[in-house]
BALOKE-779874 format. One record per residue (C-alpha): residue in one letter; x, y, z. Coordinates in steps of 0.5 Angstrom, whole numbers, plus 500, padded with zeros to 3 digits. Example, Ala and Ser with C-alpha at 12.3 -4.5 7.8 and 13.67 -1.06 7.14 Angstrom:
A525491516 S527498514 
//
This chain:
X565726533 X563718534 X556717538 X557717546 X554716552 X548721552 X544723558 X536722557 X530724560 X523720560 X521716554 X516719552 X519726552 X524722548 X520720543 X518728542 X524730541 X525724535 X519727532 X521733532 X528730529 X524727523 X521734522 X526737521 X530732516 X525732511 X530740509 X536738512 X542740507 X546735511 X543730514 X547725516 X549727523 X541727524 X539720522 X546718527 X543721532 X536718531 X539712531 X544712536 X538715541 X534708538 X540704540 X539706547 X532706548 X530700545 X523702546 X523708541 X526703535 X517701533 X516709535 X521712530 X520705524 X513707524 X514714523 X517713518 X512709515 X508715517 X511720513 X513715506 X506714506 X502719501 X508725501 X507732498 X512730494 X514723492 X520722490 X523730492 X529730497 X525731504 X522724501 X528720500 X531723507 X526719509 X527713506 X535713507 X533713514 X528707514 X534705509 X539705516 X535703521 X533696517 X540694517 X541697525 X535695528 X529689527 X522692529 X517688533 X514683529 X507686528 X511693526 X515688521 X509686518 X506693518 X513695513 X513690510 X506692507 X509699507 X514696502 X510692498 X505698497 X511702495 X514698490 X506697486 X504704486 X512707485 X515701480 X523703478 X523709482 X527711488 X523709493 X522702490 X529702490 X530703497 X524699499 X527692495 X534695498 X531694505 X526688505 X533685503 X536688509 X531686514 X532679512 X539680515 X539684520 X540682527 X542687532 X549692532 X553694537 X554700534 X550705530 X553706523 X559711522 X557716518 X561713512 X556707512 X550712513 X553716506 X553709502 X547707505 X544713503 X547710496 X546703497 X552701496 X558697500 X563700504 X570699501 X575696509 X582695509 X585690512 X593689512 X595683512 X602681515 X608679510 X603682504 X599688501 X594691504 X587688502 X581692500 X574688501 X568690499 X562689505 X556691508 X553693514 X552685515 X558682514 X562678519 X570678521 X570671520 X567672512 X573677511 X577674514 X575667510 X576672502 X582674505 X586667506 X582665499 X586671495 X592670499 X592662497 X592660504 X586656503 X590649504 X594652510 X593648518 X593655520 X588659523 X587666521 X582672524 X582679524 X585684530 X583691531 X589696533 X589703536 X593707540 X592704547 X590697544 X591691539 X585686540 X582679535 X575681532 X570676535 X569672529 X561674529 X563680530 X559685524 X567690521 X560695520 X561696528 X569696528 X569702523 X565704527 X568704533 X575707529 X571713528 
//
């Protein structure tokens, strides 16, 4: 099921129960609808986004086994939250040390793969609606894009290629490109349709939260 509304108790009890969440991910077969969860509880509770970034620095220092499964759980989760959330600024120098650290110690491993992966991220991140679908957490666990189709009127659909950081307005830009509309006078902008509902995207809108929304 897509992330809803939850009901919370106190923050600090809150912040047990993610501690406990990150726990157990380290032997979790399936841990996607983990780390949506994790995510979806930062998303509304801001304050926890330092807790859980700092944590997870916590556990990608000095594992038991660098590089192991339990490991890279980690750094896939450290990998969604720098493309869903920006930490404080004194947190955000703290993981870039992190990073900096790893890719040293762990030259052409996964993790430095990821920390590069995410130090890039980091530097583009500006906040979502919405937490990643689960299909967006399984790319990014694999850091790759995700594939979106738009169906265009009077043409094929397309398939375009984005991340968790690309906008309406840069799709629908590719889009009127390979349809050779660039020298149009018309305006062009992507909607989103449901059942109940056909609405234009905000042109700054991330299609990252869109898809989301569609899950």
């Amino acid at each position: 099921a897509a992330p809803g509304p939850r009901s919370y108790t106190t923050l600090r009890d809150e912040a047990v129960k993610l501690f406990n969440s990150l726990q157990q991910l380290e032997s979790e077969r399936d841990p996607v609808p983990l780390m949506q969860g994790v995510l979806q509880t930062c998303l509304d509770l801001p304050p926890l986004v330092d807790e859980i970034y700092c944590q997870l620095v916590k556990q990608t220092t000095e594992p038991p086994a660098p590089g192991g499964q339990g490991d890279l759980h980690y750094w896939q989760l450290l990998t969604c939250m720098s493309c869903t959330f920006l930490p404080s600024p004194p947190v955000l120098r703290f993981l870039r040390f992190h990073l900096d650290r790893t890719e040293i110690r762990f030259p052409a491993s996964e993790m430095a793969k990821y920390s590069c992966f995410i130090r890039e991220a980091l530097g583009k991140t500006k906040g979502r609606e919405c937490v990643p679908s689960l299909e967006e957490i399984l790319v990014l666990m694999q850091r790759q894009e995700m594939i979106c189709t738009v169906h265009c009127p009077g043409a094929p659909s397309c398939s375009v290629a984005i991340s968790s950081h690309t906008t309406a307005e840069e799709v629908a830009q590719e889009l009127v490109s390979r349809l050779g509309l660039s020298q149009s006078p018309n305006l062009f902008a992507l909607y989103e349709q449901s059942r109940r509902r056909e609405q234009p995207v905000g042109s700054a809108t991330l299609l990252a939260d869109v898809l989301t929304r569609f899950e």
